[in-house]
Every structure is written in structure tokens, then in C-alpha cells.
N, C-alpha and C positions, 0 to 999 in steps of 0.2 A: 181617448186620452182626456182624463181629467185635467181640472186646472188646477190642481194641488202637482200631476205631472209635467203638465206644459208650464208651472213656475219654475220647477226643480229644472228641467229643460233649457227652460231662459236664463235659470241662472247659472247652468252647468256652461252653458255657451257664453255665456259675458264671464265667467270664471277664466274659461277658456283663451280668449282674447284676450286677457289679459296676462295669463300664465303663459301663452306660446312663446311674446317676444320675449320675455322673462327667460325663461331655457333658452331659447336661440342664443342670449348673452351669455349666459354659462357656457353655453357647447363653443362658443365661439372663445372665449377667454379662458375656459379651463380643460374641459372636455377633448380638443383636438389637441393637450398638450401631454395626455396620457396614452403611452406606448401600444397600450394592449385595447382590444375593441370594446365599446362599450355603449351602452344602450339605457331610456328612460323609458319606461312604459308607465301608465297610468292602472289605475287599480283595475282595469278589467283588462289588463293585459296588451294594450293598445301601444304602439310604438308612437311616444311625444318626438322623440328627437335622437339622434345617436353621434358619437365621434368620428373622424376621419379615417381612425384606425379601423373601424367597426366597415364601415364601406369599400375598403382599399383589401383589407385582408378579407372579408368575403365574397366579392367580387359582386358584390349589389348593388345599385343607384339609391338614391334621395326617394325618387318617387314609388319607387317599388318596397319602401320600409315604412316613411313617415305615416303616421295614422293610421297604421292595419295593424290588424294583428299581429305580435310577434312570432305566429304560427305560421302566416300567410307570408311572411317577408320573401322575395325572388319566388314568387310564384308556389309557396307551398314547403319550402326546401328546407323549414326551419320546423316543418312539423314534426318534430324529433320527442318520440313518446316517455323520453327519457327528463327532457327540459319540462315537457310538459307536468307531471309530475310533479319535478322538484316546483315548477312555477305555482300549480294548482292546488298540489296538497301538501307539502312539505314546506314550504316558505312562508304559508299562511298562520302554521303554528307556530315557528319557529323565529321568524322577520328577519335571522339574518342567516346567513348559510357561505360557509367557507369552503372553497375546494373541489365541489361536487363533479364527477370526474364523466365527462357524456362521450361518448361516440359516437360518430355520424359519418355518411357516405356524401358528401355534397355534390349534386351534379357539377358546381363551376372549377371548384377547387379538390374535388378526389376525398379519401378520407379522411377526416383530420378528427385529434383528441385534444380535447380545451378541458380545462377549470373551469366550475361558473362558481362567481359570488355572486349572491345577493343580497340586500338588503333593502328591506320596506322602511319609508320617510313618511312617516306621518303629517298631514298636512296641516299648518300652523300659521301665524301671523307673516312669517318670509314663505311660506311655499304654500300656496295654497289648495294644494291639491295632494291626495295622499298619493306618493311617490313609487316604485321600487328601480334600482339601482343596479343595473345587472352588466358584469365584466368578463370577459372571458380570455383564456390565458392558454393558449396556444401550445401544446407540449409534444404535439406528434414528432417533432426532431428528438426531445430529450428522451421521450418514451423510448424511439426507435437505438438512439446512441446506449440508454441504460439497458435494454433489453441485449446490444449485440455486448456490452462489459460484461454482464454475468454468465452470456454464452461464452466470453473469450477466457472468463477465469473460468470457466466449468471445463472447459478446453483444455486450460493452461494447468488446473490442475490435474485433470487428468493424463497431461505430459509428465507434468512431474512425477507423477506417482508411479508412470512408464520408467521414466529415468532412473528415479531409485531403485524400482526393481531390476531394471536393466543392468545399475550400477552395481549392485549387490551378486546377479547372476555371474557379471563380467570378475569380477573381484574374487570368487569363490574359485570359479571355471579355472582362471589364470593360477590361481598359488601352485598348485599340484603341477600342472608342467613345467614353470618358473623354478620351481624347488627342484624338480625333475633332474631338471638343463646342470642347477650349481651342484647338485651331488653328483651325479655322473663328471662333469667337468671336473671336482675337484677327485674322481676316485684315479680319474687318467692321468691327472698332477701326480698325487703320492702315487699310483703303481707304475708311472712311466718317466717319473720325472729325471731322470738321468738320460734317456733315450733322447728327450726334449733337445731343440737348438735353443739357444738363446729367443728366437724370434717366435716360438712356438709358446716357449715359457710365459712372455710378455701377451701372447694373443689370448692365452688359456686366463691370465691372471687379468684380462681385460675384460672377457668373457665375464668370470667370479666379481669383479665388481660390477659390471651392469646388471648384473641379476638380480643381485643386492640393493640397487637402485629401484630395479622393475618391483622389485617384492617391496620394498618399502610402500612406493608409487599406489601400489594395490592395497596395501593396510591403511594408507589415508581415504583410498574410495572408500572401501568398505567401513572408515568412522563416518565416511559422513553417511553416505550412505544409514549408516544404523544412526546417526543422528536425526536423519530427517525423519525415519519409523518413527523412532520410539516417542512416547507418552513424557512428560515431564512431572516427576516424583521431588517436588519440594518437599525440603526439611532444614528447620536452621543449623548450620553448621557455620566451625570455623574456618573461614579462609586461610587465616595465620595459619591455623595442624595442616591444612591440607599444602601448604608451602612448605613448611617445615620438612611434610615427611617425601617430598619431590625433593628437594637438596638434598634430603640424606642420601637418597637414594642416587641421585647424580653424581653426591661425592664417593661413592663405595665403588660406583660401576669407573670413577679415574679419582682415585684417592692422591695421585701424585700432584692435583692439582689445587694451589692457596689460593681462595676466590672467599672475599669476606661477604658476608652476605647480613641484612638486618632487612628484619620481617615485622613490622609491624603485631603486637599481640593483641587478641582477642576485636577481631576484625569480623563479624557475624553477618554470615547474609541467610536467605533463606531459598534453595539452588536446588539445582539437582547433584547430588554429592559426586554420581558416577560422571557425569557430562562434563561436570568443573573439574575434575580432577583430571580428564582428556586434554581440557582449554587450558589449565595452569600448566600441567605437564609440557603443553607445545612452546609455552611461552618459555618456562622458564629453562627449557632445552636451547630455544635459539637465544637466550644471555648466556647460557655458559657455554656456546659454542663460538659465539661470535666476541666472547674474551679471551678467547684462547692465548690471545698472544697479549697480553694485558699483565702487568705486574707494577701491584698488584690490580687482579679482579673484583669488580664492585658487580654486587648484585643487592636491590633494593627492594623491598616489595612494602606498599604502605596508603592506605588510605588521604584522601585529602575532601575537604567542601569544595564546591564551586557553585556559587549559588544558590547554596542551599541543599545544592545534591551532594550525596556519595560518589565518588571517584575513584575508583581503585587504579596504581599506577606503578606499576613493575620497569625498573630504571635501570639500566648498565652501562657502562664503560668503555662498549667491544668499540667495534669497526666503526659500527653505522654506514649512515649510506646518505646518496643524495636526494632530500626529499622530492625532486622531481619527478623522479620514479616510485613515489610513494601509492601510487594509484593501481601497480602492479600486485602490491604486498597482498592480498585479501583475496586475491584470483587462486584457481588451481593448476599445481605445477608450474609459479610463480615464483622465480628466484631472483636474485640481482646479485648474488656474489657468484665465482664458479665453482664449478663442483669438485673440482680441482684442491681448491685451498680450502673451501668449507662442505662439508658434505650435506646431502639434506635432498629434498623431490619438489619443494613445494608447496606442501600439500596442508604443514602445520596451522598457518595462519589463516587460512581457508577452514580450516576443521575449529578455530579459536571465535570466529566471525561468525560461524555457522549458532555456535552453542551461545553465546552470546546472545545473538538476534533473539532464536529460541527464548530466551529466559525476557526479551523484552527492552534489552537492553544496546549499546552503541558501543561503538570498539574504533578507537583510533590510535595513530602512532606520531610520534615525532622523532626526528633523528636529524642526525649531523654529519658527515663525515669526518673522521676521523675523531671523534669526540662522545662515541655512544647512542645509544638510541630509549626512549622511554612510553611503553605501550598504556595506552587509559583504556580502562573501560569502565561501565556502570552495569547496573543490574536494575532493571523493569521491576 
């Protein structure tokens, strides 16, 4: 060794002693107050000093890190050809590096996956020594938790896409013996109905309505069902025509009934014409069902802001109901009147919620009893 070495040497060493207690007061004052493990090496890679976290979560002592290599730290266990790398040839270019994502088997602690940042500190009049600054950030829970989420939607949607075919097979399977059961039932009506007791009369005509139930029951599987299939074909359209020609049609199929109605005009979204015209149809069936006894009948359909958003909000007059039981409305085969006094499976508001989500959008209700009910929704 020359003495141009042995000065660099002595000076490297008086540098030294005077940089150590230096770091021991940062690691003590800021260092052990950072969550995640962290470590100071010196430019040839040499471990100066490290955090509590850096000790506690790898399961190494003071003497077995301080001043070795960060390769040699617990015996060897750090020699991870991945670190090395990013330490040796990638950081050197680069001086600061975010994220770099390593894997490692550690004998003390099993396998674990970390973050590493680094960043090089040039050494200046406060640091006198050129620095790098290396933190690592623990992720083998989050890795393991986000790996089993996309297993459980890979899962979940592969159930669904069971169920709707399931739904759609069930749904098809049923109508034909369903239909089956009420034409036979009603051909025994007209060809025997004189033969009939009284009580036979009432069991055949109870039969005729639960079928008409069961098949309704089966036409709401099968919307959603074909709801959840199909593809969404936007196009702007009016909401106001598409109301419009849903009351025409409600009032032709019971003309005896005065139900005034105002529709908001030119009301434009941009939907799926067939979907919406399923969702308006369900809605505006349960106002003129649940006005029946109403005089007169209000049916309102009309846009509003809230916030700056579109609102659409279909209002009537009927029964309504007790919002406590509001949390049932959106399920399937979810009633809260009986079936008795108003007829119906269920299934509407479920098929309403369904097309809605679809498009992006929120669907809620408010109601009263005895004072009407009024449905929101918005469009995504």
C-alpha cells in the first residue's frame, strides 16, 4: 500500500468515526420510528446501521448486520441474486428505484415477498459519506389475500355464469309442463264443469291460478336470466316515448281505469332501448297496480338534479308500504302486499335493479303507507 492509499485509508477511517455516531442519532431519532424495515449501506454495499423494524421482522441481531455486507447479513441469508442486482447494477444507473418486487426463501422467517426502494445520497457537507437508503415493504399477506380475491371472483364468476345457465335451462324446462298442468286443468273445467261439486270447482280454479303464478315466476327467471347474457347495445333514446307508449299500452289492456299520468318530455338517455323498456314496463306496472283503489290515480314520471346528477323518478299515489321492509323490494320473489289483493311473483323489481346496475347506475325507493310510493334511479 502506498501512501496516497494509506492516506485515503486514514481518512476513510477518521470519516468514519465521525459518520457512525452521526447515523446511530438518526437511527435512533428517526429510523426506529419507520414501520417498515430499513437499512444504510455505504457505497460498497456495506451495512452502516439499520431500524428496529429491519431486526425484529427478519429475525437478525445488531452484530450479525452492522458492517458486513448486506449480502452476508444472518449468515449469508441475504444473498438474494435478485437484491443483488438491483443493488449492483440497476441502482447504480438509476439512484433511485421504487417498488422492485424480490422473492426470497429465508431460513428464519419462511418465504416472504417485500418491495425494495432505494435511493443513493450523495455525500455533502451534512452527510459525509455517499449513502444508499434501502426499505423494504413486506407484502407476502397482501400478495397471498389479492391472489385468493381473484381466485374467488374467478370462482364466483364462474358460479354465476352456472346459475344463469342453470336459470335459463330451469326457466325453459318448466313453461311446457306449467302450460301443460293449466290447459289440461282448464279443458276438465269446460268439459266437466257441471259434473264439478262446489269444492272441486274452487280446487280446479286454485290449481288455474297458481300456474299463472308459477309461469309468471318463470318469465321473471328467464328476464334476468337473459339479462345477465346479454351484451349492452346503447343508443340515445327517449325515456318520455318509451313511457308514453308503456301507459298506452296499460291503459288498452284495462281501459276502464282514469289514472292521470304526466311524463316528463324529451327526457334522453343513452340505454339499451330493449333492457329499459323491461325496467320501465316493471315499474310502471307496479304504479298502476298498486293504484288500483285510488281516485283519482297519479302516475308521474320526470327527471330531477341532485347534485348535479340526473335523477329519474316515477311517483304514484297507490298503497305504499312501510319503508322497513324496504330492504326486501330488490330481492327475488319479494312481495310485501298479498297476493290476494294485489297479484304479482316478485320478480319485477329484481329484473328493474338488475338492468339498471347493468347500465351503471343506482335504483332506490321511497314510500309511505298509505300515501304512495316514489322509485329513483340514475343511469351510469
Amino acid at each position: 500500500m502506498d501512501e496516497t492509499d494509506r492516506k485515503r485509508a486514514k481518512d476513510q477511517e477518521h470519516i468514519m468515526s465521525k459518520a457512525l455516531p452521526l447515523l446511530e442519532t438518526f437511527r435512533i431519532a428517526i429510523f426506529d420510528t419507520i414501520p417498515d424495515p430499513l437499512i444504510v449501506l455505504d457505497s460498497d454495499l456495506n451495512v452502516l446501521t439499520a431500524n428496529e423494524a429491519f431486526y425484529v421482522h427478519f429475525k437478525v441481531s445488531r452484530d450479525e448486520t452492522r458492517e458486513r455486507s448486506v449480502f452476508d447479513i444472518g449468515n449469508g441469508q441475504w444473498n438474494i441474486p435478485a437484491l443483488k442486482d438491483l443493488l449492483e447494477k440497476i441502482l447504480p444507473e438509476k439512484s433511485v428505484i421504487h417498488e422492485f418486487e424480490v422473492s426470497h426463501e429465508f431460513p428464519t422467517i419462511g418465504e416472504r415477498i417485500f418491495l425494495v426502494n432505494a435511493r443513493e445520497i450523495k455525500g455533502g457537507l451534512f452527510v459525509p459519506l455517499d449513502l444508499i437508503l434501502v426499505t423494504f415493504v413486506d407484502i407476502t399477506d397482501r400478495k397471498k389475500w389479492t391472489d385468493s380475491i381473484v381466485e374467488l371472483n374467478q370462482r364466483l364468476q364462474a358460479a354465476n355464469e352456472d346459475l344463469e345457465r342453470y336459470g335459463q335451462t330451469v326457466s325453459h324446462d318448466l313453461r311446457v309442463p306449467v302450460r301443460a298442468i293449466k290447459s289440461f286443468t282448464e279443458i276438465l273445467l269446460s268439459d266437466h264443469y257441471s259434473e264439478l261439486s262446489e269444492n272441486a270447482k274452487e280446487y280446479f280454479d286454485r290449481v288455474v291460478f297458481n300456474v299463472d303464478i308459477m309461469d309468471q315466476m318463470i318469465t321473471g327467471l328467464s328476464q334476468l336470466a337473459g339479462l345477465s347474457r346479454s351484451a349492452l347495445n346503447r343508443i340515445r333514446i327517449s325515456l318520455s316515448d318509451i313511457g308514453e307508449k308503456i301507459i298506452s299500452q296499460l291503459k288498452m289492456s284495462d281501459p276502464d281505469r282514469a289514472v292521470e299520468v304526466e311524463i316528463q318530455r324529451d327526457m334522453y338517455e343513452t340505454v339499451d332501448p330493449s333492457m329499459f323498456m323491461v325496467a320501465l314496463t316493471n315499474i310502471f306496472k307496479n304504479s298502476w297496480k298498486f293504484t288500483r283503489d285510488r281516485s283519482p290515480a297519479k302516475i308521474s314520471f320526470r327527471l330531477q338534479e341532485d347534485g348535479g346528477k340526473k335523477v329519474y323518478l316515477i311517483k304514484d299515489n297507490g298503497v305504499g308500504f312501510d319503508m322497513k321492509y324496504a330492504y326486501k323490494l330488490f330481492g327475488m320473489f319479494q312481495r310485501l302486499h298479498s297476493g290476494t289483493t294485489f297479484e304479482g311473483t316478485g320478480t319485477g323489481l329484481a329484473v328493474v335493479k338488475k338492468v339498471i346496475e347493468r347500465h351503471g347506475g343506482k335504483v332506490w325507493i321511497d314510500s309511505k303507507e298509505g300515501e304512495g310510493t316514489t322509485l329513483f334511479f340514475t343511469v351510469g
